[in-house]
C-alpha positions in Angstrom: 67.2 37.5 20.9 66.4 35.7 17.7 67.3 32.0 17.6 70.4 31.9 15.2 71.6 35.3 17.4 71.5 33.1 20.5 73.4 30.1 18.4 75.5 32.3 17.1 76.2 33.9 21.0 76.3 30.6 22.4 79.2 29.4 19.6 81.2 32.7 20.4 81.1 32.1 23.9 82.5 28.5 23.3 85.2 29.6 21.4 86.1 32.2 23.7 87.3 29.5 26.1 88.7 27.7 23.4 90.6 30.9 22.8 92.0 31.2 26.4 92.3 27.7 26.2 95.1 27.6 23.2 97.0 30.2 25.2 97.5 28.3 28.0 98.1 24.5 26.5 98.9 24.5 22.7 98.3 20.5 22.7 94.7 22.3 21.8 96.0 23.4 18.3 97.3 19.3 17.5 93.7 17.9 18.6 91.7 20.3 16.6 94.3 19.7 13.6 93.8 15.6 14.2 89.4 16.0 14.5 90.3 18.0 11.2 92.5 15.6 9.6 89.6 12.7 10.4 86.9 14.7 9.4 88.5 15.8 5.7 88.8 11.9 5.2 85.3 11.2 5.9 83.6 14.3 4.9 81.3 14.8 1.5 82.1 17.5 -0.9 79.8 19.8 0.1 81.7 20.1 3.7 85.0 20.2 2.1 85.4 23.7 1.7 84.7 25.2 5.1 87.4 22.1 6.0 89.9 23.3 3.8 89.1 26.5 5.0 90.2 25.5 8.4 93.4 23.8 7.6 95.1 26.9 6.0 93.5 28.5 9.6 95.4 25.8 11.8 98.5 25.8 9.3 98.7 29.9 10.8 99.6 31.0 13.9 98.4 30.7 17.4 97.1 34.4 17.3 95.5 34.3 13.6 93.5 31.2 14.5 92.4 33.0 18.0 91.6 36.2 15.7 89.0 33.9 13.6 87.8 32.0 16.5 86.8 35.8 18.3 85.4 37.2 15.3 81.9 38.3 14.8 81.7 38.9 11.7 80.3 36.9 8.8 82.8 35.3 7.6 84.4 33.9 11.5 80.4 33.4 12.3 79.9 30.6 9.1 83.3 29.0 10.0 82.1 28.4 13.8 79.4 26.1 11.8 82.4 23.5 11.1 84.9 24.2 13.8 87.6 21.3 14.5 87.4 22.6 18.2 84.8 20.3 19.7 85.6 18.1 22.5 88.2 20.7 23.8 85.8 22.0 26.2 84.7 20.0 29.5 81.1 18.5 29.7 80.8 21.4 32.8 81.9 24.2 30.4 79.6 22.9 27.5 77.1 22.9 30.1 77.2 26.1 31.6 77.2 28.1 28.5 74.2 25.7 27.3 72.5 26.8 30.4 73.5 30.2 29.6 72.1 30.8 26.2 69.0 28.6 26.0 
């Protein structure tokens, strides 16, 4: 498997969980809108797009934002490059999938 497959297969994996993960507590959906909110008052303008991108995402519903976070195409595979999601997942899950894909 080339190398930016296996990232790419590694990040879908991740936000798999994530997926299952807003489903079952949606407290997930308020931290990856606050890591969002921090990160568009930091960020350069060459980030702010993707950003912006990702606030009309978390602005949607629960099952359009698990719709981009399962895609494989393109467009759901450039957006896993900035995703607001980090930190949702345990240092064991990280792991695992880490271990999984290296």
């Amino acid at each position: 498997m080339a190398c930016h497959s296996l990232l790419d297969q590694r990040a879908l994996e991740m936000d798999r969980l994530i997926a299952n993960r807003i489903m079952e507590d949606s407290s997930v959906l308020d931290k990856a809108r606050s890591t969002l909110a921090r990160w568009l008052d930091i960020t350069d303008h060459s980030s702010r797009p993707a950003l912006l991108e990702w606030k009309e995402i978390l602005a949607g519903s629960p099952s359009r934002i698990r719709e981009v976070l399962l895609g494989e195409d393109e467009n759901c595979k450039r957006l896993r490059q900035s995703s607001p999601f980090c930190g949702i997942l345990t240092n064991r899950e990280r792991t695992q999938i880490l271990l999984q894909y290296r």
